[in-house]
C-alpha positions in Angstrom: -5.3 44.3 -106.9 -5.1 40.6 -108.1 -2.9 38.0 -106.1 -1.1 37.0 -108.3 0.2 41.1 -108.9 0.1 41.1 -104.7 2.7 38.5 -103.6 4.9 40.3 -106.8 5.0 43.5 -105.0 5.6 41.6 -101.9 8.3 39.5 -102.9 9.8 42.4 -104.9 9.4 44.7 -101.2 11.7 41.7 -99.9 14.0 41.6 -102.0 14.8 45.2 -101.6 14.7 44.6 -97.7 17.4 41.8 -97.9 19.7 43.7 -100.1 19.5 47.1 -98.0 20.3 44.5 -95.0 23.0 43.0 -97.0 24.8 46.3 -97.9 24.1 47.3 -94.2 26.4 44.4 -93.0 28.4 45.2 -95.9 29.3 48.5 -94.8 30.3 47.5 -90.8 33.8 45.8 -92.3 34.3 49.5 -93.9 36.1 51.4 -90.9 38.1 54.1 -90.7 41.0 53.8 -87.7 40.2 55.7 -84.7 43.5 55.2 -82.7 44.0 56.6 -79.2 48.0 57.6 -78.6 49.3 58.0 -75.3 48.5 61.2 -73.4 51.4 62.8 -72.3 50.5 66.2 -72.0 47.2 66.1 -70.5 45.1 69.5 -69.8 45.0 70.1 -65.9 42.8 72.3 -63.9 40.7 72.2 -61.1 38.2 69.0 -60.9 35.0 70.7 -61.4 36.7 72.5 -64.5 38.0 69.4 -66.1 35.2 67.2 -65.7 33.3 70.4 -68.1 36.0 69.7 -70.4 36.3 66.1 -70.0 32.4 65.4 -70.8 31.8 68.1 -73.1 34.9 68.0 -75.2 37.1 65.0 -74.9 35.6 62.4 -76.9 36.7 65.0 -80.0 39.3 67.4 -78.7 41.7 64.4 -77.2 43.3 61.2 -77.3 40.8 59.8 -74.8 37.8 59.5 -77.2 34.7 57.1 -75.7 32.9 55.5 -78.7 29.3 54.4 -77.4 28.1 51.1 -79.0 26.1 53.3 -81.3 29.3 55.6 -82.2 30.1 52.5 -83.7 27.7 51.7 -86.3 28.0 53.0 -89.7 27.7 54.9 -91.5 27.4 56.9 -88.1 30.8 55.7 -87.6 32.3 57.5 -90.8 30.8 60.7 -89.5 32.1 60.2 -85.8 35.5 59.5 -87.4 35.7 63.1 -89.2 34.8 64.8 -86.1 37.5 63.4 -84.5 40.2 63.9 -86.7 39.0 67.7 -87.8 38.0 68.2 -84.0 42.0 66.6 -82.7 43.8 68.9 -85.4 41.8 72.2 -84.3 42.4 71.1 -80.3 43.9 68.2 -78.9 43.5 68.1 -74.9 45.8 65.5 -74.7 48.4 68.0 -76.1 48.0 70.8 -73.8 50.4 71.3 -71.5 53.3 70.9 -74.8 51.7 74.6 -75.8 53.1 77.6 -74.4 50.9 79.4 -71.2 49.8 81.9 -73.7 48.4 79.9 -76.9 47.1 78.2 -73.7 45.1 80.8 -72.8 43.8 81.7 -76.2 43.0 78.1 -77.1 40.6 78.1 -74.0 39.2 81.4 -74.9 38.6 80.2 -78.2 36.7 77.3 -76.5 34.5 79.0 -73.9 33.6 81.9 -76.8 32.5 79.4 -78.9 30.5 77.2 -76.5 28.7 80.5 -75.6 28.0 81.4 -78.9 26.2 77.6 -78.8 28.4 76.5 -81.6 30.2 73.7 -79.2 29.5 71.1 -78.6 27.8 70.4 -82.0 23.9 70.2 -81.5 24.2 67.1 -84.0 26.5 65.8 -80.9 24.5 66.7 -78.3 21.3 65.8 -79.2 22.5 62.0 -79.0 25.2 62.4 -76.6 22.9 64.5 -73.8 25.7 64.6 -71.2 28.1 66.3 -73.6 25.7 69.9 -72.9 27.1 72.8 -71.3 24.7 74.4 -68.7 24.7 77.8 -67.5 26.1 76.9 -64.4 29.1 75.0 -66.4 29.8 78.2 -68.3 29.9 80.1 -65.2 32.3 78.2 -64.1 34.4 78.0 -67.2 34.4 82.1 -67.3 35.4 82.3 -63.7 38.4 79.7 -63.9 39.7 81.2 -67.3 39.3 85.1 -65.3 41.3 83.5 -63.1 44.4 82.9 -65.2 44.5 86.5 -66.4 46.2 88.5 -63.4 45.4 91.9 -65.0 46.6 95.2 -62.5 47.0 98.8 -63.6 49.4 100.0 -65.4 51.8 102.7 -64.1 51.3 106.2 -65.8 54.3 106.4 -67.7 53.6 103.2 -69.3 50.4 104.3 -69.9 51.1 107.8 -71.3 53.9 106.0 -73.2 51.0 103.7 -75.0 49.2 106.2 -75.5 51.5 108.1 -77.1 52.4 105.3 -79.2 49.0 104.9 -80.8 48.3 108.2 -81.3 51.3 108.6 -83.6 50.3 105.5 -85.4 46.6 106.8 -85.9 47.8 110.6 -86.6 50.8 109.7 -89.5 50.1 109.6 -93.1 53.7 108.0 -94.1 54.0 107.7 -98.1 53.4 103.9 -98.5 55.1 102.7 -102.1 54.4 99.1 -100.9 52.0 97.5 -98.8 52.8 94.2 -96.5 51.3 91.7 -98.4 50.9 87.7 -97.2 51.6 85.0 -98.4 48.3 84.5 -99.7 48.5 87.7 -101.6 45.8 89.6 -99.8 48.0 93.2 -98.9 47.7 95.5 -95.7 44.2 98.0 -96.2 45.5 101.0 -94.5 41.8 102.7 -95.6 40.0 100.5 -93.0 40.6 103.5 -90.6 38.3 105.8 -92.7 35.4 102.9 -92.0 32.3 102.3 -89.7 32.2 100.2 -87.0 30.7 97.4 -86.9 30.9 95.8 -83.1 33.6 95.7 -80.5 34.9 92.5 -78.4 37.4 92.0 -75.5 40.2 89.0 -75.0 40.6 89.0 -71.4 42.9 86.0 -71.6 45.5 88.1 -73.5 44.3 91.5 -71.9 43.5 93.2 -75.4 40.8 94.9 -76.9 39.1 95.0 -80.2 37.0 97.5 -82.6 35.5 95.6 -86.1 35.0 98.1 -88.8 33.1 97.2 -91.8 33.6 98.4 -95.7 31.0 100.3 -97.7 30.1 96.7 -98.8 29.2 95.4 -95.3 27.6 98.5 -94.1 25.0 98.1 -96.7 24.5 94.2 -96.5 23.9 95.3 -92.6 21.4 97.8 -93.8 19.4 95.4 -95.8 20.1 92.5 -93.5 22.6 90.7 -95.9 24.6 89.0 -93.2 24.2 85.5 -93.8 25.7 85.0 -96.3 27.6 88.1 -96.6 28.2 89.7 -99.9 31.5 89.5 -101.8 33.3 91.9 -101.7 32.4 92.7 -97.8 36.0 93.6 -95.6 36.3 93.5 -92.1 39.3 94.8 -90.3 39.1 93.7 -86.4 41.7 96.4 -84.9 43.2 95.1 -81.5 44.7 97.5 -78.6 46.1 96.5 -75.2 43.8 96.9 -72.8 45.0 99.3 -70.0 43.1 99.9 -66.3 44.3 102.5 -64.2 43.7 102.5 -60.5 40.2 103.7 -60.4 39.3 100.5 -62.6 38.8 103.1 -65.9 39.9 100.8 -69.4 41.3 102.6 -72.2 43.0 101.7 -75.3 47.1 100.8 -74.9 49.6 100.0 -77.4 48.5 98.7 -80.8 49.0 95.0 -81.7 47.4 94.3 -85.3 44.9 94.7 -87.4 43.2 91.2 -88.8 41.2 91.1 -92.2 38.3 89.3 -93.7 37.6 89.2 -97.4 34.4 87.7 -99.1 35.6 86.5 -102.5 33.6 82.9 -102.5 35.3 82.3 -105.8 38.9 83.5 -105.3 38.6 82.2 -101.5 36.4 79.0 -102.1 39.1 76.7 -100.5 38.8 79.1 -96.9 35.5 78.7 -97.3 34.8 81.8 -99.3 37.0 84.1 -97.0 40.2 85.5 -97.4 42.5 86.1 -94.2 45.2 88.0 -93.3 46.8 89.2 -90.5 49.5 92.3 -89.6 51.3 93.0 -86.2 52.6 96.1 -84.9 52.7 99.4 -85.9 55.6 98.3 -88.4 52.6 95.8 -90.2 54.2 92.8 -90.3 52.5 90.1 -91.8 51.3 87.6 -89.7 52.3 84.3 -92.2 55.5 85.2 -94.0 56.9 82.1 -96.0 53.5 80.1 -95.1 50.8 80.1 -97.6 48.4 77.9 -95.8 48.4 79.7 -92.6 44.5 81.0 -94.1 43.7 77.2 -92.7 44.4 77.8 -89.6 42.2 80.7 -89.5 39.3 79.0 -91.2 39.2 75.9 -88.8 38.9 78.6 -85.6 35.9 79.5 -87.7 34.9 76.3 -88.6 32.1 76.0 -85.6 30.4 79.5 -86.9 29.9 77.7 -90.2 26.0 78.9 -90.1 27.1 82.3 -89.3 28.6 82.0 -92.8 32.7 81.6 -90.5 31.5 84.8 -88.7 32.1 85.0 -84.9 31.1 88.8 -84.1 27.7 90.3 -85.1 27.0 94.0 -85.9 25.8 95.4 -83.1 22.0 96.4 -83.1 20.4 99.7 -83.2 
């Protein structure tokens, strides 16, 4: 290559140096506000227990976040900034003690279930931020401390004959339904989700109940041909929860029912939920979860936010 062509390239590989440089300084004095607001409701527990949270959590889930010096540079800082903000509206720390004993109880659930499914912290978090990883041991101690605030004892006989009694109407009755409790979102109570398979069962032993997941005709086969990720439209789930019940020889069974929570793949009707449609009905009477609140599917989509590689799905068929 002649000189002359040389020092072109070169000067040409400098310029291009200086204005990346330029735009690099550029984009420092572009910040999005992180504010801190006083704590005034600050989560409490035992010190081994909230250091866990503290390390692992806080800097997203509170009002204490610790920005490193190289939190600070952008455009890492625009990315650190979302976190915050999506990760403070999911679960604020900082806000804890202003929710009631039992949301509580279900927020911290929600947290441990999803740190053992490895979806919290985030592994784009971790990876920088090394002592934000939850160990073994750190879960262990999680489990046992949220065990801890469920005092579960066994339930007298009549209360549990009573349950029982209770559910097996519900399951046994074939009432003539004209209309179907719909939410808000449109998406109406599938009273057909009894004649299903299942798909996989899990337990909430910070509210004491138990769950079944039966699958459509649509997710049975996307099982089958291992379909699962992302699942097909037109897949329903229907997670069906019970109390749970423990008589005095430690034996669990099924109590009274509590509701029935569905998931519809639609990712064009749904593509704002991230492709799922949610809905939600309590009691034996099937009263819908949201009435008079459209956007209550939000709420539902950011607990499944961290599973988004799971395509928003926490519980896996079971395998065979």
């Amino acid at each position: 290559m002649p000189a002359e062509a040389k020092h072109s390239m070169k000067t040409k590989l400098l310029l291009a140096i200086s204005i990346l440089g330029v735009c690099f300084i550029l984009i420092q004095f572009v910040r999005p506000n992180i504010d801190n607001p006083p704590v005034k409701a600050d989560f409490e527990a035992p010190a081994e227990v909230k250091n866990i949270i503290t390390r692992a959590c806080y800097d997203c889930h509170s009002n204490q976040t610790n920005l490193r010096w190289y939190d600070k540079v952008q455009p890492v800082y625009w990315k650190v900034a979302h976190h915050i903000k999506d990760g403070r509206k999911v679960l604020n720390f900082s806000d804890w003690k202003s929710m009631p004993i039992a949301d509580q109880k279900g927020k911290l659930w929600e947290s441990v279930n999803q740190i053992i499914q490895g979806a919290m912290p985030l592994n784009s978090y971790t990876m920088v931020h090394t002592e934000a990883k939850v160990s073994p041991a750190d879960l262990v101690v999680l489990k046992n401390y949220l065990s801890s605030m469920v005092h579960s004892k066994p339930a007298d006989t009549a209360k549990t004959n009573a349950l029982d009694k209770q559910y097996k109407k519900w399951q046994n009755a074939q009432p003539a339904q004209t209309h179907l409790p719909t939410e808000p979102n449109g998406i109406a109570y599938i009273p057909d989700y009894k004649n299903w398979q299942v798909l996989s069962t899990s337990e909430r032993f910070d509210n004491g109940t138990m769950r079944v997941i039966f699958g459509n005709d649509v997710a049975i086969k996307a099982v089958k041909e291992h379909h699962i990720n992302p699942w097909p439209n037109g897949t329903i789930f229907a997670k069906v929860a019970w109390d749970q019940l423990q008589d005095t020889a430690g034996n669990v069974k099924t109590g009274a029912f509590k509701q029935v929570e569905f998931m519809i793949k639609d990712d064009q009707k749904y593509a704002s939920t991230k492709g799922w449609g949610f809905a939600r009905f309590k009691t034996p009477k099937m009263v819908p979860y949201a009435a008079g609140n459209a956007l209550f599917a939000n709420e539902c989509v950011n607990c499944h936010r961290p599973m988004r590689n799971n395509d928003f799905v926490f519980t896996m068929p079971v395998k065979h």
